[in-house]
C-alpha positions in Angstrom: 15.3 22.7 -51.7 18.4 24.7 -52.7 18.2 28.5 -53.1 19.0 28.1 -56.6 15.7 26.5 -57.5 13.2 28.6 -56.2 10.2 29.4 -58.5 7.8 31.3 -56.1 10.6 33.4 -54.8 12.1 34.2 -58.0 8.6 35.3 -59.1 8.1 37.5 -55.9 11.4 39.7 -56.6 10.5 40.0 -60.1 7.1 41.5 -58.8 9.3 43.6 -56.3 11.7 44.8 -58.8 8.7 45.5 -60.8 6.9 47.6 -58.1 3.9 45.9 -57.9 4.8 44.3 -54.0 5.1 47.0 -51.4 5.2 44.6 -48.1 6.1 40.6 -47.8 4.5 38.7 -44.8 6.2 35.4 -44.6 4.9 32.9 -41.7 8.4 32.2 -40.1 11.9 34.0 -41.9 13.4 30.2 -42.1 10.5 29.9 -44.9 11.7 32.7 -46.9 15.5 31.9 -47.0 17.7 28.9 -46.7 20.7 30.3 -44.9 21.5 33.3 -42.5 23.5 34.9 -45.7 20.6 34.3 -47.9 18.4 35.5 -45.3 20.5 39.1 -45.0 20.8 39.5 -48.9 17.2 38.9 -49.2 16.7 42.0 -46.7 19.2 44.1 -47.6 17.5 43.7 -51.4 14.1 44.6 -49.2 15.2 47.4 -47.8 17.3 49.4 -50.7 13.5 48.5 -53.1 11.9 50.1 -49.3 10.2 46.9 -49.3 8.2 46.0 -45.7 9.3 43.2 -44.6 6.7 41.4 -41.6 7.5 37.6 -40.0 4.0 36.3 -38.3 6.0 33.9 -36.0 8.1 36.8 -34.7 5.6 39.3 -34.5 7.9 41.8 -36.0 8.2 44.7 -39.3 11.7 45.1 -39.9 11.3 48.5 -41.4 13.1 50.1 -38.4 16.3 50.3 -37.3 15.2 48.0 -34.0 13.2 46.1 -36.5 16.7 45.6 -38.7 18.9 44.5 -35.8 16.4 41.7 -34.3 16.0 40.8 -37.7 19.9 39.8 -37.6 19.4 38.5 -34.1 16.4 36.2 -35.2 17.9 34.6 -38.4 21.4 34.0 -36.5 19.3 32.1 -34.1 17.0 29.9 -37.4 20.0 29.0 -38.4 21.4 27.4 -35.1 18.7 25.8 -34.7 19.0 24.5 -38.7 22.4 23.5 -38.2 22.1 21.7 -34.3 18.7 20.0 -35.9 21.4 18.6 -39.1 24.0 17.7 -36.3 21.6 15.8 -34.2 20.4 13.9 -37.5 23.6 13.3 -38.3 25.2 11.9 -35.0 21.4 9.4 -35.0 22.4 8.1 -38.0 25.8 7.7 -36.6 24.8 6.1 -33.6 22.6 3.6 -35.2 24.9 2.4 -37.6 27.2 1.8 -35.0 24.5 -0.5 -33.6 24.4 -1.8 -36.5 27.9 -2.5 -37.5 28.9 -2.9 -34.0 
């Protein structure tokens, strides 16, 4: 699913922007955007609205400044593991189509 075509997001900023959503619990941040960059604009959005933001998975608020920078530290490292899961995917299907082709 792209970032572009996101319903239930789309709907939860409007209710942001709107006032009526003070805090956002999201079970894992790779859930609540698609790339690092997405991941930061989404926050930065969150914290200028002085929006909570809380991951289950991490354990963490990243209200705080300590909160902020493992926020950073935590997406950087979703999105390696996004991008070496992709790779591995794609070198498989390289591998077997070498079988394949010989």
């Amino acid at each position: 699913m792209s970032e572009k075509c996101r319903p239930a997001l789309d709907e939860m900023r409007r209710a942001v922007r709107r006032g009526t959503i003070k805090t956002i619990i999201v079970a894992r941040l790779d859930r609540l955007g698609r790339s690092l960059k997405h991941l930061v604009n989404l926050e930065a959005e969150f914290q200028e609205l002085n929006i909570a933001l809380i991951s289950l998975k991490e354990g963490l608020g990243f209200s705080t400044s300590t909160g902020r920078v493992l926020f950073h530290v935590i997406a950087a490292l979703a999105e390696l593991e996004r991008d070496l899961t992709r790779e591995r995917v794609r070198a498989d299907s390289r591998m077997r189509e070498h079988a394949v082709n010989g």
